[in-house]
N, C-alpha and C positions, 0 to 999 in steps of 0.2 A: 910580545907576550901578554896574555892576558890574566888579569885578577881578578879574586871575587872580593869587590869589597861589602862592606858589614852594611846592606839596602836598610836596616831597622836601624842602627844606630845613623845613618846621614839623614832620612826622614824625622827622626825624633832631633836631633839636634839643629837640622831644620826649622821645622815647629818650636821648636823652644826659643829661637830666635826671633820668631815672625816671619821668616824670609817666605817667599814662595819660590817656585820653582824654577820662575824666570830670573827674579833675584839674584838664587844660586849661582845659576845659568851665566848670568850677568858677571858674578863675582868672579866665579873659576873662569871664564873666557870659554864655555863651553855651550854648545848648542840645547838647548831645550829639552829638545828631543833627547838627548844623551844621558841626561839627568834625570828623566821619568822612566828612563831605562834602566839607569842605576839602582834607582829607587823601587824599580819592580823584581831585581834581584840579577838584573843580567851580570855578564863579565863585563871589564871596563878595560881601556888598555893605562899601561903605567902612566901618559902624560896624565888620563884624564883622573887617575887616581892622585895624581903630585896635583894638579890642578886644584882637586877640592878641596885638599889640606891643606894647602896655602889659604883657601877662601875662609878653611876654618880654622885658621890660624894651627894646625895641628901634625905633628907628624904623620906620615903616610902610612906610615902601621898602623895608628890609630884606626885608620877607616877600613882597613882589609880584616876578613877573616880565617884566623887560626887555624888550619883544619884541624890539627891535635884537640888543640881547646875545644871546638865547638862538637867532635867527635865526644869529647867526654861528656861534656855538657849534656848533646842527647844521650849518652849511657845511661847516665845523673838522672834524665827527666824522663826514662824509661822505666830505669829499677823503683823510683818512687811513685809512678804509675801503679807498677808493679803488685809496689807494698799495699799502698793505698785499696786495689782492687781485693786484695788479699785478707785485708783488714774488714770492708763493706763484707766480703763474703762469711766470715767469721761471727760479723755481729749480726747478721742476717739468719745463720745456720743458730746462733747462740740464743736468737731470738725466738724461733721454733722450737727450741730445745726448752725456754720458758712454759711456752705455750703449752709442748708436750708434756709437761710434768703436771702442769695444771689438769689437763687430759687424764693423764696417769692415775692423780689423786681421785680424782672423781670417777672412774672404772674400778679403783679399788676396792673405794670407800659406798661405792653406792650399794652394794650386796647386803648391807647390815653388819658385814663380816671383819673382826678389829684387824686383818691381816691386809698387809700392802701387795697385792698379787701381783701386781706392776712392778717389783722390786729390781726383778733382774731384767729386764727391758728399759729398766730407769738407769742401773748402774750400767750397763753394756754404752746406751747414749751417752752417759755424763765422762764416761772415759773415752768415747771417740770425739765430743766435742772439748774436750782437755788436751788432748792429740792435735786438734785443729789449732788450739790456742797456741799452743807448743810450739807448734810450726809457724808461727806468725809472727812469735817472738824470737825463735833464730834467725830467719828469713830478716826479721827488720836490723836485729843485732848481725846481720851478716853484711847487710849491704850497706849499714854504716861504718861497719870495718873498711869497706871494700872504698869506699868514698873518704874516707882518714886517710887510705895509703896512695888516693888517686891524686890529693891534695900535696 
């Protein structure tokens, strides 16, 4: 049977040691080759996973990975993607929406005329970009609900 163990957390704990890969190698009684395979992300068979964990003094769950957990994880580091991209576009559109009123003022005001002719092209934008913000702020309060109840 084979496992996937966790290739970033044995390279880093690796590393943290100083070992190299022959080291390793050396340690768990496993071929070279096996260990930079590991470490590239392949499947390992059980010996060669009880292997490393004895090298790193550590239980063999330690070095395998979760599928649940790491399933969640990327949901986790999708939906905050997500937010993120959500958020850039908001302050980006909010940003125009400055510019444009700046615009606005100066079409209104350049006539001589004391009236804001721009009025209802100003309110129709400041309520679709209130709409935007809206949305931004449930979407963020939704996906931290959603990662409360994943926890």
């Amino acid at each position: 049977m084979q496992f996937r163990p966790d290739a970033e957390k044995i390279k880093r704990w690796r590393e943290e040691r100083l070992w190299s890969q022959e080291h390793l190698a050396d340690l768990a009684g496993l071929g070279l080759r096996t260990v930079q395979r590991i470490e590239n992300g392949d499947s390992a068979s059980r010996d060669s996973v009880m292997a490393l964990a004895a090298a790193f003094n550590v239980d063999a769950a330690a070095l395998t990975i979760n599928e649940k957990t790491e399933a969640a994880e990327q949901r986790e580091q999708k939906a905050k993607k997500g937010v993120a991209a959500l958020r850039l576009g908001f302050l980006i559109n909010l940003a125009c929406w400055v510019f444009g009123m700046i615009v606005f003022a100066g079409i209104s005001y350049s006539d001589g005329n004391s009236q804001f002719e721009m009025l209802a092209p100003a309110i129709w934008w400041t309520v679709g970009i209130a709409g935007f913000g809206l949305t931004v702020v449930i979407v963020e309060l939704a996906t931290r609900f959603q990662q409360e109840q994943d926890a």
